[in-house]
Structure formats: structure tokens, C-alpha cells
Jmol script that loads the backbone (N, CA, C; Angstrom):
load data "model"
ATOM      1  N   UNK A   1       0.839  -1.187   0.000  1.00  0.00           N
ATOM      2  CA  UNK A   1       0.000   0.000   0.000  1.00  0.00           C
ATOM      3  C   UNK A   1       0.877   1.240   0.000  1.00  0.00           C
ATOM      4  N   UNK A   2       0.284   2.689  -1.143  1.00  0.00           N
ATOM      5  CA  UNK A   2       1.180   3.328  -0.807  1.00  0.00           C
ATOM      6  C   UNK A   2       0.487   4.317   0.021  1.00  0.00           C
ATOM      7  N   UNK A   3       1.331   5.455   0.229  1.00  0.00           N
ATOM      8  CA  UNK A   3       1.108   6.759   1.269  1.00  0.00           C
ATOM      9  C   UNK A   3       0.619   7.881   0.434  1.00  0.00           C
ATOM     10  N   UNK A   4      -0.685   8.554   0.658  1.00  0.00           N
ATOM     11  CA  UNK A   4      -1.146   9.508  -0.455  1.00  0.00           C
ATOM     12  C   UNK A   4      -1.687  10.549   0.307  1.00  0.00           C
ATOM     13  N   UNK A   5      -1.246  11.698  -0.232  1.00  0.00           N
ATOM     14  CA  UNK A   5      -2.101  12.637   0.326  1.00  0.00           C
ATOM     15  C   UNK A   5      -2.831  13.380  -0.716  1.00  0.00           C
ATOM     16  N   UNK A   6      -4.341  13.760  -0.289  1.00  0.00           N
ATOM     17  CA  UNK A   6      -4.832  14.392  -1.522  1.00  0.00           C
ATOM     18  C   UNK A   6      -6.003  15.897  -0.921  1.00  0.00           C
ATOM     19  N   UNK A   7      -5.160  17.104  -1.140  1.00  0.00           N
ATOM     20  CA  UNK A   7      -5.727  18.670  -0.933  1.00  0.00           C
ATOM     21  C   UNK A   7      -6.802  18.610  -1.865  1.00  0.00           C
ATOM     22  N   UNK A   8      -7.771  19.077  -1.227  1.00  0.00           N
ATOM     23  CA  UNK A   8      -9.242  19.813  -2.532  1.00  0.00           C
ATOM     24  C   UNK A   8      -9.909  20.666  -1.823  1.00  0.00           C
ATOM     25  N   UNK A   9      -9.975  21.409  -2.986  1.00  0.00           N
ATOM     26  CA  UNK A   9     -10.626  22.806  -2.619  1.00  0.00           C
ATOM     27  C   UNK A   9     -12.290  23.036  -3.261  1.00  0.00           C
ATOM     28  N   UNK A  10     -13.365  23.195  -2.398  1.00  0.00           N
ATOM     29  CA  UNK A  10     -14.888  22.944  -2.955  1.00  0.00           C
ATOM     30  C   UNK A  10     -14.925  24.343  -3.329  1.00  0.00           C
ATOM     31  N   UNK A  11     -16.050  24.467  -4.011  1.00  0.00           N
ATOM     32  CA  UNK A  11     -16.665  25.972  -4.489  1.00  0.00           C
ATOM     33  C   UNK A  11     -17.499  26.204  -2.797  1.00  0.00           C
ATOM     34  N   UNK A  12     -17.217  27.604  -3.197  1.00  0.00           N
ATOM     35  CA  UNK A  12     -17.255  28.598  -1.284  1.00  0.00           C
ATOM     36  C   UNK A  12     -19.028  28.385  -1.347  1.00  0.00           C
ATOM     37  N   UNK A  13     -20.054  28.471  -2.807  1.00  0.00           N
ATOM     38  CA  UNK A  13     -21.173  28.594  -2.093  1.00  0.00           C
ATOM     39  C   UNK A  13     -21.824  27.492  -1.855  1.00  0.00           C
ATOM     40  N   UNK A  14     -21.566  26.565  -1.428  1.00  0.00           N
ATOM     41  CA  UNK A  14     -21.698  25.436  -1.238  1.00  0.00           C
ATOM     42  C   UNK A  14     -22.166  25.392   0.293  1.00  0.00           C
ATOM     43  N   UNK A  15     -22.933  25.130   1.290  1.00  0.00           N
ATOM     44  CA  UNK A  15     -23.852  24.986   2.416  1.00  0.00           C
ATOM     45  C   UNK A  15     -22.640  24.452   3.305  1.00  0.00           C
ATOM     46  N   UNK A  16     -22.974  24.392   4.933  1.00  0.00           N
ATOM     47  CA  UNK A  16     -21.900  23.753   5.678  1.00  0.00           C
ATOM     48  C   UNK A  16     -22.219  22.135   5.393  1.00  0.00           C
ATOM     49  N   UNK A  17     -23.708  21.712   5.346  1.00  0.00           N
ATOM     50  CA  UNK A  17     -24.377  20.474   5.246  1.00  0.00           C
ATOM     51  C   UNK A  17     -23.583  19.997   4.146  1.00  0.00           C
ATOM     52  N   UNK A  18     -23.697  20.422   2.878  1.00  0.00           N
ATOM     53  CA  UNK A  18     -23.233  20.300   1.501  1.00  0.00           C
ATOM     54  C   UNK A  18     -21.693  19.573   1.223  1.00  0.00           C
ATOM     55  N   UNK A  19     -21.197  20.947   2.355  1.00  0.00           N
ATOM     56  CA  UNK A  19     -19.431  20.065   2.422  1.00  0.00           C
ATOM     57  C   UNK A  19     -19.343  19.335   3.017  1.00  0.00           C
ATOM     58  N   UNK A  20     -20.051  18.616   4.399  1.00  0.00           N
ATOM     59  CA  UNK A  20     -19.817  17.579   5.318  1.00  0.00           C
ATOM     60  C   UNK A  20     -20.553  16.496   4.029  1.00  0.00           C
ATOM     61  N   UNK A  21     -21.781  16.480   3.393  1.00  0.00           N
ATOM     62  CA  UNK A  21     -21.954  15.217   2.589  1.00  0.00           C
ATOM     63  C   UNK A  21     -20.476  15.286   1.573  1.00  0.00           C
ATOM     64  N   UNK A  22     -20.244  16.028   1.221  1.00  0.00           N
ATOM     65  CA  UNK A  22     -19.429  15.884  -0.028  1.00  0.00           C
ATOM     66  C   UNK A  22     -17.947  14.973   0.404  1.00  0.00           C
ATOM     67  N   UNK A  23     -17.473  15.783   1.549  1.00  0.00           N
ATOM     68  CA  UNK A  23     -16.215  15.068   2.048  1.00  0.00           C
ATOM     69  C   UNK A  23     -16.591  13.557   2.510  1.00  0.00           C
ATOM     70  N   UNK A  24     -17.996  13.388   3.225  1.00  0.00           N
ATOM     71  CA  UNK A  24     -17.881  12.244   3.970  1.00  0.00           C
ATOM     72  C   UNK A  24     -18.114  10.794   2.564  1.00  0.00           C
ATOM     73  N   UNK A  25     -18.532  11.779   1.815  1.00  0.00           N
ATOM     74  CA  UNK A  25     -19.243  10.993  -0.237  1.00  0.00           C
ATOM     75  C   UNK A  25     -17.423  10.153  -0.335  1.00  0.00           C
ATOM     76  N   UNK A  26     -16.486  11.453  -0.137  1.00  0.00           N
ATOM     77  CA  UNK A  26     -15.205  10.534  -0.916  1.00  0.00           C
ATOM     78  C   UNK A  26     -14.321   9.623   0.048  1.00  0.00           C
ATOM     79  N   UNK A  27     -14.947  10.423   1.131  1.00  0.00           N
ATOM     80  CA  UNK A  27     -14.001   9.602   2.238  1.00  0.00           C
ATOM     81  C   UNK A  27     -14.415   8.038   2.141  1.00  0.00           C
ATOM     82  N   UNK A  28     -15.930   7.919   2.137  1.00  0.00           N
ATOM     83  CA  UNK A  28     -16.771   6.516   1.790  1.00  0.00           C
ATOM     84  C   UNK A  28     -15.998   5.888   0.334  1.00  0.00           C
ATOM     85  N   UNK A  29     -15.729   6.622  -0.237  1.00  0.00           N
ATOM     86  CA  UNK A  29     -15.360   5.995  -2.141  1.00  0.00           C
ATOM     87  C   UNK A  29     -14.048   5.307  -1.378  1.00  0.00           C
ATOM     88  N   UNK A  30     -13.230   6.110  -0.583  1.00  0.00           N
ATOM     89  CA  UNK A  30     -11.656   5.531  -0.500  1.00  0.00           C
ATOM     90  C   UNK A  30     -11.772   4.408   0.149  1.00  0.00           C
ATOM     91  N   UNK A  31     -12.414   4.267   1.369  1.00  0.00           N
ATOM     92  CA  UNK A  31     -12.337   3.211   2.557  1.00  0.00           C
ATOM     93  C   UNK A  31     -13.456   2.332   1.758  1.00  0.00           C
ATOM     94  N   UNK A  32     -14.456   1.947   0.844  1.00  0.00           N
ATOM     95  CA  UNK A  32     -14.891   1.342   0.426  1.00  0.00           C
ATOM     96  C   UNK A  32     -13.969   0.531  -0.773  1.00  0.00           C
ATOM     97  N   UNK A  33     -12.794   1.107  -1.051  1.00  0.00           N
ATOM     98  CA  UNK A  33     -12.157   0.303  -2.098  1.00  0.00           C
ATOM     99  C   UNK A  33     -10.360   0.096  -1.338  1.00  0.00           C
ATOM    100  N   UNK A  34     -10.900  -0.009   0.144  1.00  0.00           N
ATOM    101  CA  UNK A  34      -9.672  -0.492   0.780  1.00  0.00           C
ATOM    102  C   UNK A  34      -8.802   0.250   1.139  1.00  0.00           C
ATOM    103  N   UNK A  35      -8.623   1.740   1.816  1.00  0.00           N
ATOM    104  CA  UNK A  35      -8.123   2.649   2.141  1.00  0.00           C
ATOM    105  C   UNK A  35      -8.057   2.748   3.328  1.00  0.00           C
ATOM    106  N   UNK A  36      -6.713   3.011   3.925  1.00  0.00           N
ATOM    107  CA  UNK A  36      -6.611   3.337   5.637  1.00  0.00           C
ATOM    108  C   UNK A  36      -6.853   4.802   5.504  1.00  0.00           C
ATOM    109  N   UNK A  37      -7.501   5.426   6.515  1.00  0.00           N
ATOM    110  CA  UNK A  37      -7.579   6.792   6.498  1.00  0.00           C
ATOM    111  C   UNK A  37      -6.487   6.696   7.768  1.00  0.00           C
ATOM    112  N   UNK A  38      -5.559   7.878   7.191  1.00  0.00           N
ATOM    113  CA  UNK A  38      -4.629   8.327   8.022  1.00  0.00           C
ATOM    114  C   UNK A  38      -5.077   9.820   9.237  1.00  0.00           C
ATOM    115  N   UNK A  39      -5.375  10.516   8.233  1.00  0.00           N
ATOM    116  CA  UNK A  39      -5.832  12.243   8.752  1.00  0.00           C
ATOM    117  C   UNK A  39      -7.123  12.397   7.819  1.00  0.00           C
ATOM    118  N   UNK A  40      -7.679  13.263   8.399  1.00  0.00           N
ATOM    119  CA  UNK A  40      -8.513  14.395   7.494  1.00  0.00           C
ATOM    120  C   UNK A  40      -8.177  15.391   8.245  1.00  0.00           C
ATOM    121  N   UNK A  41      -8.588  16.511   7.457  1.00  0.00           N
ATOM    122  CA  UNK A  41      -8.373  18.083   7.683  1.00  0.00           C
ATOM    123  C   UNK A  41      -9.593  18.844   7.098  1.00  0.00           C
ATOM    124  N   UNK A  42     -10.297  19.620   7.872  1.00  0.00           N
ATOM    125  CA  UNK A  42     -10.978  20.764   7.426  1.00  0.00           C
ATOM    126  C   UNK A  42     -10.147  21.736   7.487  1.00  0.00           C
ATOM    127  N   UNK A  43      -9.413  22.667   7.022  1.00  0.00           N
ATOM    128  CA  UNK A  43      -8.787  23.892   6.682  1.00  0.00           C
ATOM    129  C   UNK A  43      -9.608  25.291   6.467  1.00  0.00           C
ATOM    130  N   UNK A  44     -10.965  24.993   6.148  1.00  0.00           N
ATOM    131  CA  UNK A  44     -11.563  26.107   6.299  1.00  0.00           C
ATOM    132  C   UNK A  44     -11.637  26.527   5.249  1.00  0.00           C
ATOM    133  N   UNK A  45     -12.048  27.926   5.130  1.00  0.00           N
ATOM    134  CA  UNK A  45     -12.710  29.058   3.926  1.00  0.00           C
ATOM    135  C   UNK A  45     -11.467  29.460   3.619  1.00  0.00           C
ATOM    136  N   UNK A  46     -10.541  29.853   2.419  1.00  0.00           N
ATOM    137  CA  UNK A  46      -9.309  30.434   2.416  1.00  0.00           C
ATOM    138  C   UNK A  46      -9.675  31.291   1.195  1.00  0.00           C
ATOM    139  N   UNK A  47      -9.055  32.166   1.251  1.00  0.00           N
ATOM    140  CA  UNK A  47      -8.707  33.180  -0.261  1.00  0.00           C
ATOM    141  C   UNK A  47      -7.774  32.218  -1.471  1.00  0.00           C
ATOM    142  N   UNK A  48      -8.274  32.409  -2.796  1.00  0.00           N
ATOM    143  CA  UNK A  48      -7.331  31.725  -2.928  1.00  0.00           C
ATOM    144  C   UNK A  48      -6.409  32.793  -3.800  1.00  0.00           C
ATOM    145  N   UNK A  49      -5.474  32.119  -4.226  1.00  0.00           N
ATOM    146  CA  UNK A  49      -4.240  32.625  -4.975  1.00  0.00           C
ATOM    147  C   UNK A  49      -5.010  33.751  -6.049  1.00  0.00           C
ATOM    148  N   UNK A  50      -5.334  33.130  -7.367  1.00  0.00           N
ATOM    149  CA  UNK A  50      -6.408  33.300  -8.104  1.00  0.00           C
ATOM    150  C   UNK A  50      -7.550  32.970  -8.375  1.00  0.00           C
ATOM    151  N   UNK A  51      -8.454  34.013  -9.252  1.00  0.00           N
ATOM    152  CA  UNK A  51      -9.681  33.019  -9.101  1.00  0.00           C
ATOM    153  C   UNK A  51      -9.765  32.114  -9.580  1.00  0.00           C
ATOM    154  N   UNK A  52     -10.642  31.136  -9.387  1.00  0.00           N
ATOM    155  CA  UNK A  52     -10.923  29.820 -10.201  1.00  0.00           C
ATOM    156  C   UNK A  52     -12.367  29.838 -10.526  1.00  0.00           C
ATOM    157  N   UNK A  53     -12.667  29.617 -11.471  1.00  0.00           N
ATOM    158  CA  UNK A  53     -14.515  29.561 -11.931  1.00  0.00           C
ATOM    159  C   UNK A  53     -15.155  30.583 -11.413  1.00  0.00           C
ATOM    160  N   UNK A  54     -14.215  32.430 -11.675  1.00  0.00           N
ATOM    161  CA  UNK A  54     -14.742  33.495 -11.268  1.00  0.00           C
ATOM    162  C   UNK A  54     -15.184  33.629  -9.888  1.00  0.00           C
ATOM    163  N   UNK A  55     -14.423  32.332  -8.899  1.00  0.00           N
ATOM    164  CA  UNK A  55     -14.484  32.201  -7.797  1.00  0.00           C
ATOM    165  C   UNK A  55     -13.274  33.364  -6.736  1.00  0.00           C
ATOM    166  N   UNK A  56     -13.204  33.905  -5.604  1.00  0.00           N
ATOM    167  CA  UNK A  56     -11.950  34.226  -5.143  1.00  0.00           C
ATOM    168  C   UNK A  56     -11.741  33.810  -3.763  1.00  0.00           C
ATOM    169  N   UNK A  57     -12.509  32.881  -3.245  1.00  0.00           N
ATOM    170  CA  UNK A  57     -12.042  31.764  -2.106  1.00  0.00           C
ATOM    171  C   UNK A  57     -12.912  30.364  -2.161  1.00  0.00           C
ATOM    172  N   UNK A  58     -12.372  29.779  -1.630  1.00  0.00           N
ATOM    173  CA  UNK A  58     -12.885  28.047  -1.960  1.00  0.00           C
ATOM    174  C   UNK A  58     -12.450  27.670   0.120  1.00  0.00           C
ATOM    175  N   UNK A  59     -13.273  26.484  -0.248  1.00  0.00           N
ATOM    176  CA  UNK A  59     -13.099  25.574   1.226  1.00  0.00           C
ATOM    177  C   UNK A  59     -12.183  24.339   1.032  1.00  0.00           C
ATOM    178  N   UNK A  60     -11.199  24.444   1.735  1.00  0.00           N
ATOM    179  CA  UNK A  60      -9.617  23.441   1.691  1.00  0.00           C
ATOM    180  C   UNK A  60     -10.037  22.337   2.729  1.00  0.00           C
ATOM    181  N   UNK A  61      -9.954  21.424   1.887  1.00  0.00           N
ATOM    182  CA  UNK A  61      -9.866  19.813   2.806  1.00  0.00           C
ATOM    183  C   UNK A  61      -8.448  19.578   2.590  1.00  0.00           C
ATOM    184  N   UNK A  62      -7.917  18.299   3.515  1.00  0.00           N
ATOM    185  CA  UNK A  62      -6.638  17.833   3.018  1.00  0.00           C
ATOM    186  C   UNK A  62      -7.351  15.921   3.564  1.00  0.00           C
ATOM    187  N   UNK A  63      -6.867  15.055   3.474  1.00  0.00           N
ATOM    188  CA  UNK A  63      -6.991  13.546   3.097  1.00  0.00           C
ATOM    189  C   UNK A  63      -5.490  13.032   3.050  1.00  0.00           C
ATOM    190  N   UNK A  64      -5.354  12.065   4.542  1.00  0.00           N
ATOM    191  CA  UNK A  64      -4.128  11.450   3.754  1.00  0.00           C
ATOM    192  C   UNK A  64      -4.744  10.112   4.517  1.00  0.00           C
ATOM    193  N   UNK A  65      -3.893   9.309   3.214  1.00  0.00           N
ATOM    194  CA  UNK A  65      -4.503   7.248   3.761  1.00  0.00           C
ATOM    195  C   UNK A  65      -3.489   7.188   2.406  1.00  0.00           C
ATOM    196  N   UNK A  66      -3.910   5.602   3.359  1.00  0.00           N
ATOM    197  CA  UNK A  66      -2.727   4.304   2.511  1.00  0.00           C
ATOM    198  C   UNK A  66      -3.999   4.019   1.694  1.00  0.00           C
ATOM    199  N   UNK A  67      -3.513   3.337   0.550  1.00  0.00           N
ATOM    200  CA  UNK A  67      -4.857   2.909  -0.591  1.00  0.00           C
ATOM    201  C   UNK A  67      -3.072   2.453  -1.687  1.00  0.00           C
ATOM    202  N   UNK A  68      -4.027   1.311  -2.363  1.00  0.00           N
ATOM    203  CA  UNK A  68      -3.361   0.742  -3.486  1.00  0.00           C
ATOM    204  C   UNK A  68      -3.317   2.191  -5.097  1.00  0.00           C
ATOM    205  N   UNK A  69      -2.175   1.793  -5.540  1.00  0.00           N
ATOM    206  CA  UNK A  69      -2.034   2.554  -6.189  1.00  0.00           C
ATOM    207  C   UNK A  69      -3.205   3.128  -7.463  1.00  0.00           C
ATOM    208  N   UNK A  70      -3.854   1.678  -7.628  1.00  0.00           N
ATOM    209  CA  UNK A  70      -5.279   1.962  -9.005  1.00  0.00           C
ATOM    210  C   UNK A  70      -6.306   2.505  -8.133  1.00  0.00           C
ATOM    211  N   UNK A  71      -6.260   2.881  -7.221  1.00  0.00           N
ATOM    212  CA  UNK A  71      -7.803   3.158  -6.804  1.00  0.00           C
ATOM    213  C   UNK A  71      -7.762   5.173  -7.100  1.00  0.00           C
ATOM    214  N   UNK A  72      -6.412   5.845  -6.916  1.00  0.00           N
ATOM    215  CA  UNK A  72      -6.133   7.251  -7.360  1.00  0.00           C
ATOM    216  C   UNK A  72      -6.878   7.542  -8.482  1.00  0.00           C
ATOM    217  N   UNK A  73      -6.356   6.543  -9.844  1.00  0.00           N
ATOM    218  CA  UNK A  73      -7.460   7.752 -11.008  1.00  0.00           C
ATOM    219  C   UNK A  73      -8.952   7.468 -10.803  1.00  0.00           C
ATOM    220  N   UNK A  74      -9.354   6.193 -10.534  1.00  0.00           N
ATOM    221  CA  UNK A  74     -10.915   6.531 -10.406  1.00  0.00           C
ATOM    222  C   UNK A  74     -11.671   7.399  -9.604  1.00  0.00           C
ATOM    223  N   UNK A  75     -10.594   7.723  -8.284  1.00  0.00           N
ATOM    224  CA  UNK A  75     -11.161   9.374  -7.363  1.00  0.00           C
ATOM    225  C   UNK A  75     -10.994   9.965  -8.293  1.00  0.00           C
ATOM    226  N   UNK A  76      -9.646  10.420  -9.058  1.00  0.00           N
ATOM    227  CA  UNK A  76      -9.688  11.572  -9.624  1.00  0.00           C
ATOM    228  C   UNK A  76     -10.850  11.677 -10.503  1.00  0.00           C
ATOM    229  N   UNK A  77     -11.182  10.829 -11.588  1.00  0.00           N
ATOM    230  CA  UNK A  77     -12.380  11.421 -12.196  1.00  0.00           C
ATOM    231  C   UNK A  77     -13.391  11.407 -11.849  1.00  0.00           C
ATOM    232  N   UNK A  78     -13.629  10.750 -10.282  1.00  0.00           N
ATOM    233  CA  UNK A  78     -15.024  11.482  -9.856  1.00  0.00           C
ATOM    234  C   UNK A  78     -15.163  12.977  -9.118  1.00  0.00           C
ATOM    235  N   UNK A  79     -13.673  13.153  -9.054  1.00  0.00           N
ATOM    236  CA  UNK A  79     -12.993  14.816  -8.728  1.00  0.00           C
ATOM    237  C   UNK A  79     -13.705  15.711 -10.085  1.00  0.00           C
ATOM    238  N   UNK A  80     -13.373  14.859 -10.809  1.00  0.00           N
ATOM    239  CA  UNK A  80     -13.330  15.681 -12.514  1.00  0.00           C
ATOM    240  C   UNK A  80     -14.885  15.967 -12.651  1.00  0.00           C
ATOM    241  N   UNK A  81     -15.836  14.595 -12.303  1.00  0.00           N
ATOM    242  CA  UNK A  81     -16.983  14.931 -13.045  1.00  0.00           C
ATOM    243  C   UNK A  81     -17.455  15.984 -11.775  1.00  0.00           C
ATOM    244  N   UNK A  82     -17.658  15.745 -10.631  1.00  0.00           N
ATOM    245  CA  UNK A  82     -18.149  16.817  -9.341  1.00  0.00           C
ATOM    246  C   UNK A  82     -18.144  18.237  -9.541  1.00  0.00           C
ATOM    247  N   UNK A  83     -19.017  18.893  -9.531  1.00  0.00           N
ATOM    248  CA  UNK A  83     -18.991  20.161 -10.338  1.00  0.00           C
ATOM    249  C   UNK A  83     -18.236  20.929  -9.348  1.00  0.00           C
ATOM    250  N   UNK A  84     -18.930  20.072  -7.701  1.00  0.00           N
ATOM    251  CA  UNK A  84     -18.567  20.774  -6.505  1.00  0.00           C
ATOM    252  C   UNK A  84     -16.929  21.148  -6.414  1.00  0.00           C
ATOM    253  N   UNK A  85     -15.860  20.302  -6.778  1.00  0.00           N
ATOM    254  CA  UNK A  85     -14.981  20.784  -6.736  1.00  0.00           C
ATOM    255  C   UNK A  85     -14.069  21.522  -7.915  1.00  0.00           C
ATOM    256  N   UNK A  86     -13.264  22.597  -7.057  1.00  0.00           N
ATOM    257  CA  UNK A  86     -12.758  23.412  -7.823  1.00  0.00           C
ATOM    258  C   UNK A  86     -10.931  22.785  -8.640  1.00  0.00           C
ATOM    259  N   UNK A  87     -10.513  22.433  -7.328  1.00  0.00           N
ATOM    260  CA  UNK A  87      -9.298  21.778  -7.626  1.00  0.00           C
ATOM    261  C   UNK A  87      -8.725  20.688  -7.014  1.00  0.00           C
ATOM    262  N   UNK A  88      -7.785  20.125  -6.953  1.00  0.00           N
ATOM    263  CA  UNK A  88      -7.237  19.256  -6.406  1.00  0.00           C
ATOM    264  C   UNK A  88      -6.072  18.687  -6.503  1.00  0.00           C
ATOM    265  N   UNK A  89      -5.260  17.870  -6.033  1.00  0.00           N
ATOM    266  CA  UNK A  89      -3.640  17.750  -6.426  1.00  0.00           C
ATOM    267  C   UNK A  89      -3.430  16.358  -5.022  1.00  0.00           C
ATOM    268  N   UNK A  90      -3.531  15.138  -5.934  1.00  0.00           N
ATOM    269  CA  UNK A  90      -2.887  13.663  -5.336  1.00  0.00           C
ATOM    270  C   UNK A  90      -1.569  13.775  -5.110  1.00  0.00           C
ATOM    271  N   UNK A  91      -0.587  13.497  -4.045  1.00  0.00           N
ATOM    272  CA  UNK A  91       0.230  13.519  -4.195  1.00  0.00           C
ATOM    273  C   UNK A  91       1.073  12.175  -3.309  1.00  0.00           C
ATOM    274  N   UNK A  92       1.865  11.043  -3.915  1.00  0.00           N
ATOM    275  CA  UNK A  92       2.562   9.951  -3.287  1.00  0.00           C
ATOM    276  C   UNK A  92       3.700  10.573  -2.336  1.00  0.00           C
ATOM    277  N   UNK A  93       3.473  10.477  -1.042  1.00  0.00           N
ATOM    278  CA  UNK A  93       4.292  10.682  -0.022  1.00  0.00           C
ATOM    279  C   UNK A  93       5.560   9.627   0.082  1.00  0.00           C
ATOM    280  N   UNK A  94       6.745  10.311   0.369  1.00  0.00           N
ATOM    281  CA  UNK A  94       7.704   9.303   0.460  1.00  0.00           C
ATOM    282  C   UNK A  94       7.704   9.200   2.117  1.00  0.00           C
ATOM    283  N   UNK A  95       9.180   8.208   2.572  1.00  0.00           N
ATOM    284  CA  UNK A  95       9.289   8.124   4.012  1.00  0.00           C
ATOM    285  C   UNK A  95       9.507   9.463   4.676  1.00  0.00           C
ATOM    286  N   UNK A  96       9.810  10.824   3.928  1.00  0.00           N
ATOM    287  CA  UNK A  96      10.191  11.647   4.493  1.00  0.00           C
ATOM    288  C   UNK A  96       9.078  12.778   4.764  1.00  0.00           C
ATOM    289  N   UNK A  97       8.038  12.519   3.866  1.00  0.00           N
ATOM    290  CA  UNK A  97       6.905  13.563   4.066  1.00  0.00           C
ATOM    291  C   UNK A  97       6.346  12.887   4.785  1.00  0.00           C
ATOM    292  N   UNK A  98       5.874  11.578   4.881  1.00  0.00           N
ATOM    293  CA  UNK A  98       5.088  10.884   6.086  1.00  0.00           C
ATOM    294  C   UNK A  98       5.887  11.173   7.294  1.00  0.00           C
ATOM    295  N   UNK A  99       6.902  10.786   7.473  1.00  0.00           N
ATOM    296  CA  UNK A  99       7.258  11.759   8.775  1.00  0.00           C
ATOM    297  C   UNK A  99       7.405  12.722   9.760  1.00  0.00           C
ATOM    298  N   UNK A 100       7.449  13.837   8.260  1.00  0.00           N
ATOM    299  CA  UNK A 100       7.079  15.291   8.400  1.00  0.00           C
ATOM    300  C   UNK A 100       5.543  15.324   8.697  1.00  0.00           C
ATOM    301  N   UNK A 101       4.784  14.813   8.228  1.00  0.00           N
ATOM    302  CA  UNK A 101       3.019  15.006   8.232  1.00  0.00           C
ATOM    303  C   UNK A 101       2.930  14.607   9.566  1.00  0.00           C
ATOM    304  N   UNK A 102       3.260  13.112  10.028  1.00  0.00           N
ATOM    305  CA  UNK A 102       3.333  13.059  11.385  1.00  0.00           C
ATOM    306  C   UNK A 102       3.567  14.069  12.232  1.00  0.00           C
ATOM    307  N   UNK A 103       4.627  14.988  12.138  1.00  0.00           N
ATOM    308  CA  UNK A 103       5.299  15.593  13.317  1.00  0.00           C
ATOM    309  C   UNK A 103       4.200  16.788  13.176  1.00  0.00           C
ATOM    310  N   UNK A 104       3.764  16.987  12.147  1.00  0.00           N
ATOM    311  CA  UNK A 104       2.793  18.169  11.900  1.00  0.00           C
ATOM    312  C   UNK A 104       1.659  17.770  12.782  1.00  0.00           C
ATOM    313  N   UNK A 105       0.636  16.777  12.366  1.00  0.00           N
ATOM    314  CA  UNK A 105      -0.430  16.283  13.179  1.00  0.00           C
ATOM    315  C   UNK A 105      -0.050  16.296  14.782  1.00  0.00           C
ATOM    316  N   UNK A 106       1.321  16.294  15.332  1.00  0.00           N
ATOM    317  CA  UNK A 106       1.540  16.110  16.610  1.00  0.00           C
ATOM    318  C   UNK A 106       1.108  17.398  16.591  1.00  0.00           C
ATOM    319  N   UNK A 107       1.826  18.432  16.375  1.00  0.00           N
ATOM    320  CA  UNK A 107       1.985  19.716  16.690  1.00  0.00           C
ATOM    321  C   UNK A 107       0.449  20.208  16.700  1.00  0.00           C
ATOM    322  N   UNK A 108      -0.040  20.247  15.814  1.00  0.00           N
ATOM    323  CA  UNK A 108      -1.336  20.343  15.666  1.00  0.00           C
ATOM    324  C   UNK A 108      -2.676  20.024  16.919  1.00  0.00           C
ATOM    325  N   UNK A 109      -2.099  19.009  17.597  1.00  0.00           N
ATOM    326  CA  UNK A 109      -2.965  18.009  18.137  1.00  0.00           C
ATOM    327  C   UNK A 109      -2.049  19.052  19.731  1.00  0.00           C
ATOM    328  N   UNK A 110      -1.212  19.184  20.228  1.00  0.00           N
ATOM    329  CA  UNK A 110      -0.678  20.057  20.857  1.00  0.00           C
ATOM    330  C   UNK A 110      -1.417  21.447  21.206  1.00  0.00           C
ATOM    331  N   UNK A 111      -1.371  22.410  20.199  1.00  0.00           N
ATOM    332  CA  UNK A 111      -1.900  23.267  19.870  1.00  0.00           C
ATOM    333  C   UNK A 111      -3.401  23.464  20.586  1.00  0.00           C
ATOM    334  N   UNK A 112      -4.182  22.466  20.204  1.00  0.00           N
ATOM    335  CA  UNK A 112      -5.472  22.357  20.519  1.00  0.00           C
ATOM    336  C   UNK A 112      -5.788  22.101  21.673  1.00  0.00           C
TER     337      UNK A 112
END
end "model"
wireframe off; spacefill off
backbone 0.3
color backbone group
């Protein structure tokens, strides 16, 4: 199994109800096709860089779990067809970002 982390950003007018179905929709797709959930993250309302779809802030999730490597493009194109989201970016963690993510979640979990 590998180590994945995957950021997405929803369109802002989207309901609080709206984003809790939407996240809990993919979180179900991953762990239904054999995925450890490692973290989730709500990140909140952010500005973004630029606009996107005449948008100028979106709502940031982050997702990290172990999952076999084929199960990535079939999220992605249900990323693709979802109107709800704006962007997104999979990314294979090596031993050194899983480490780092760890020490982050400590800190985090500290904090609070």
C-alpha cells in the first residue's frame, strides 16, 4: 500500500451540510475500495491565490490514507466529473513527508 495525500478545494457557495456530505461521499469511495484513512483536515474558507470559476475563495480539505495505487485515477475522475470541486492535487508521499506530516499532526494536536 502506498502513502497519499490528496488537498481539494470545494466551491465557497456550497452549504456547511453540503461540504460535510461531499467530504464524507469521498471519504466513503476511498475506505470502500480499501483505504486506511490516516488524517482528514478541514482547513476552512481560504482566499485563494487566483480566481478559479470566477471564484476568489474556496473551502480546503486535506486527506491522507494508505490505498493501493489503481484506486487514485478513479477518485480523480469522480474529482473531474463533481462540479462541486474546484481543484485538487494527489500527491505519493515518500518516508520523508510521512514523517514530516506526522510531526505536523503532533503539533497540531498540541496546539489544541
Amino acid at each position: 500500500m502506498n502513502h497519499y495525500e490528496t488537498v481539494f478545494i470545494l466551491n465557497p457557495v456550497l452549504s456547511e451540510t453540503q461540504i460535510k456530505e461531499t467530504v464524507q461521499k469521498y471519504e466513503e469511495f476511498l475506505t470502500s475500495r480499501g483505504a486506511k484513512m490516516i488524517s482528514k483536515e478541514d482547513w476552512g474558507l481560504k482566499k485563494l491565490a487566483y480566481p478559479i470559476q470566477n471564484k476568489k475563495s474556496g473551502f480546503y480539505h486535506l486527506f491522507e490514507y494508505q490505498v493501493e495505487g489503481e484506486v487514485i485515477n478513479p477518485l480523480e475522475v469522480e474529482f473531474r466529473r463533481d462540479e462541486r470541486f474546484m481543484r485538487y492535487l494527489t500527491v505519493a508521499m515518500d518516508k520523508h513527508a510521512v514523517s514530516w506530516a506526522e510531526r505536523r499532526r503532533v503539533k497540531l494536536k498540541q496546539k489544541a
